[in-house]
C-alpha positions in Angstrom: -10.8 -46.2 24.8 -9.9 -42.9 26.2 -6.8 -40.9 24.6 -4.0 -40.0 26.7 -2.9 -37.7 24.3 -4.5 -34.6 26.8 -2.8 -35.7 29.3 0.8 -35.7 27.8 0.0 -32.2 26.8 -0.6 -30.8 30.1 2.2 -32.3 31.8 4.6 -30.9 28.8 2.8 -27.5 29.5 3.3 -27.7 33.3 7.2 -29.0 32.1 7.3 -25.6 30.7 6.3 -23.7 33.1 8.2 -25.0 35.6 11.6 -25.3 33.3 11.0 -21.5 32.8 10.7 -22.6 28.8 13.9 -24.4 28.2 16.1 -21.3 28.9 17.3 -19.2 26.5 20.6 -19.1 24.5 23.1 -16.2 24.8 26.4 -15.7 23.4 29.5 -15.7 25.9 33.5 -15.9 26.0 34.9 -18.7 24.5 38.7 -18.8 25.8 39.8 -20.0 22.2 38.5 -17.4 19.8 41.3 -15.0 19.2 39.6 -11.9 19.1 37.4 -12.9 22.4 38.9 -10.0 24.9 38.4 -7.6 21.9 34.6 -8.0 22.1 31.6 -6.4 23.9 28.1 -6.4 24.2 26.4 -4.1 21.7 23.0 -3.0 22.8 22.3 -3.0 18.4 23.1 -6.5 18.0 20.8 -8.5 21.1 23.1 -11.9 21.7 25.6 -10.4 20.2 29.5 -9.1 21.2 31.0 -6.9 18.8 34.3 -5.1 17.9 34.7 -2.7 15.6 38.1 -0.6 15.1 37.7 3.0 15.5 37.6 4.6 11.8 37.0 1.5 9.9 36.0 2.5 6.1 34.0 -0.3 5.2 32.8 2.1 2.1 35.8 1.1 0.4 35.6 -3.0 0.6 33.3 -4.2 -2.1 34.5 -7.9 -2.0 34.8 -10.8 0.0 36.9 -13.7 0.0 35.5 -16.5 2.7 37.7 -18.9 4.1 36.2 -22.2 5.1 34.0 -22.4 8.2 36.1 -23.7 11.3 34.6 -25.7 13.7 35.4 -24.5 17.4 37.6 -27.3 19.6 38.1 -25.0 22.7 37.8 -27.0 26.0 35.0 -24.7 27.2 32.5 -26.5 24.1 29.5 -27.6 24.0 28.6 -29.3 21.4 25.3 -31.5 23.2 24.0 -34.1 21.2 25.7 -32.4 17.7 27.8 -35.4 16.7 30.9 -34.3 14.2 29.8 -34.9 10.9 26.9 -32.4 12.0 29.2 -30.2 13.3 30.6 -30.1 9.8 27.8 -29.8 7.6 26.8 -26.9 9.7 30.2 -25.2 8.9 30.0 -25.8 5.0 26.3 -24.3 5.3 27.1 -21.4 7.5 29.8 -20.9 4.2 27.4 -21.8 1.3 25.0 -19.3 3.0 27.2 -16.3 2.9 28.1 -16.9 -0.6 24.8 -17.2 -1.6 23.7 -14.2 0.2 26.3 -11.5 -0.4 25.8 -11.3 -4.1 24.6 -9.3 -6.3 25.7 -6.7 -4.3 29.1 -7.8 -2.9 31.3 -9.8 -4.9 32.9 -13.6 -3.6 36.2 -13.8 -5.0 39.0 -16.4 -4.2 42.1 -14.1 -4.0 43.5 -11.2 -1.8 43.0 -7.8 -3.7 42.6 -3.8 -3.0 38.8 -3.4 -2.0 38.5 -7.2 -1.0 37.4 -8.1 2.8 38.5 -11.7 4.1 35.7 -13.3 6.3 36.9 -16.0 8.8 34.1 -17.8 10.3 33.8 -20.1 13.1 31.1 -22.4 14.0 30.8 -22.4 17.8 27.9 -24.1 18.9 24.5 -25.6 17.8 21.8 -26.3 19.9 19.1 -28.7 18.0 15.3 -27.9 18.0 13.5 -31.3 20.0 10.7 -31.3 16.8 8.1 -33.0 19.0 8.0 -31.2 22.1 9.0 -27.9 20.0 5.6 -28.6 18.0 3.6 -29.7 21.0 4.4 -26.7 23.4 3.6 -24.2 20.7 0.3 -26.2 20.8 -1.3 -25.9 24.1 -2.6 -22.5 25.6 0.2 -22.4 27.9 2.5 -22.6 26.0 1.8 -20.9 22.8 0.8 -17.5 24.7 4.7 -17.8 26.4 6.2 -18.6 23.0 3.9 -15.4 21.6 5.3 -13.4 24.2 9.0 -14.6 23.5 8.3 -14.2 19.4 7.1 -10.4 20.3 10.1 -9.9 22.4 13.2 -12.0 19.9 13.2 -14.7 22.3 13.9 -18.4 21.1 10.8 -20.7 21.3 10.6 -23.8 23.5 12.8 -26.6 22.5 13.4 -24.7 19.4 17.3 -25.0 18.4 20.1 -22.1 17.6 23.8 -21.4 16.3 26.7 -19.4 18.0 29.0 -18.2 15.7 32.3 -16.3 15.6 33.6 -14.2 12.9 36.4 -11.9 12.2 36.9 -9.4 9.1 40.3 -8.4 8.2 41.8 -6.4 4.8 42.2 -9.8 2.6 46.1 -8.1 1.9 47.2 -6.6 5.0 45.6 -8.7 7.3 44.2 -5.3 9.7 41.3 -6.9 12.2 38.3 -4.3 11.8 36.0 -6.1 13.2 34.8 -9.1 15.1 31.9 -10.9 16.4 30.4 -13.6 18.5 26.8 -13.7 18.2 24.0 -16.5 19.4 21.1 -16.6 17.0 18.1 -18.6 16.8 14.5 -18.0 14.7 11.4 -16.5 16.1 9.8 -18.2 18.4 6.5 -18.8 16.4 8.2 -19.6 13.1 6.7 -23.4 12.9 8.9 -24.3 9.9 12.0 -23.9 12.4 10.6 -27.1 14.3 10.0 -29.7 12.0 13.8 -31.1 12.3 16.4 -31.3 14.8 18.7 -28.8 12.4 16.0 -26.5 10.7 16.3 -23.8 13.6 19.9 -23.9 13.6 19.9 -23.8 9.8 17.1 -20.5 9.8 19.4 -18.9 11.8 22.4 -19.1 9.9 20.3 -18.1 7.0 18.9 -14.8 9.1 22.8 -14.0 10.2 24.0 -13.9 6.9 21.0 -11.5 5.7 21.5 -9.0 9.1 25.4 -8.9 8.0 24.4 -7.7 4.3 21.7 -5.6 6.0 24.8 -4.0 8.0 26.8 -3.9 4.9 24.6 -1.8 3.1 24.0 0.3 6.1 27.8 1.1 6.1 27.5 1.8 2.0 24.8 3.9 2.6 22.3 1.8 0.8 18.9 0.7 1.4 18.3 -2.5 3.7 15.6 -4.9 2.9 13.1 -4.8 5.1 
């Protein structure tokens, strides 16, 4: 008996093509976030709108105190096929991540204080990796050259999930906004371990966005970054 196995294959690569690869994410305005007409796109940060007030000394914050992660409930949200108990283990990763990251080097405290930054996040949207046709269009030729070219250029893979998320950082005493963000991440395109659930991308990503603000961080301390 003959497989059809072949034959799935190549109509999943010929989906591809013709579905230009599932699209790719990008961040945009989301009415709700407060900080939203502050931001713009910052050729540094691909996906990414930024504010950052003019003659922000970041030198002197050390410290962070993260509220917990808010989950967005603007009209303009997505949200397809992320049920809300998803939604919300999403938000108490995208907060166990930072806190897991930050230190040694930075401090998580739980009070306002001199030298102490407060980080509000908000979880704005998930998109969750398909694991089957993620894994099967990385597989044949068609597919895994585009999902080469899209892992050489940033792009997200094929069917391969990511996270929006907002954040602003404000003096934990004074309350001062220097700076904001709305950002749309998602892993490289050929990282396999990104497919094998529907949340692993979306998960990798929140992971990567916690180590490229630390990266920053250090950048503003004037300290090595990882590579």
């Amino acid at each position: 008996m003959k497989t059809k196995f072949p034959n799935v294959m190549l109509s999943l690569a010929l989906t591809l093509l013709l579905a230009g690869c599932a699209g790719t994410s990008s961040s945009g305005k989301y009415t709700e976030i407060k900080e939203a007409d502050h931001l713009a796109a910052d050729q540094r940060f691909p996906l990414s709108q930024v504010y950052v007030k003019d003659g922000a000394a970041f030198r002197q914050y050390t410290q962070f105190l993260i509220e917990p992660v808010a989950v967005y409930r603007g009209a303009d949200a997505a949200w397809k096929g992320v049920d809300e108990p998803a939604r919300q283990e999403m938000a108490q990763f995208v907060g166990a991540e930072f806190r897991r990251v930050l230190p040694p080097d930075y401090a998580v405290v739980d009070q306002p204080a001199a030298g102490v930054l407060r980080l509000k996040f908000t979880l704005v949207d998930m998109e969750l990796t398909k694991p089957l046709l993620s894994t099967a269009t990385h597989l044949v030729p068609v597919g895994l050259a585009l999902n080469l070219g899209k892992g050489g250029t940033g792009g997200k893979g094929s069917f391969m999930g990511s996270v929006t998320l907002a954040g602003e950082i404000t003096d934990s005493r004074t309350g001062e906004l220097l700076a904001a963000f709305l950002t749309t991440q998602a892993p490289n395109a050929m990282d396999f371990t990104a497919m094998v659930t529907p949340t692993a991308a979306a998960r990798k990503a929140i992971t990567e966005t916690a180590e490229k603000f630390k990266a920053t961080l250090n950048r503003a301390h004037g300290a090595p970054s990882a590579p």
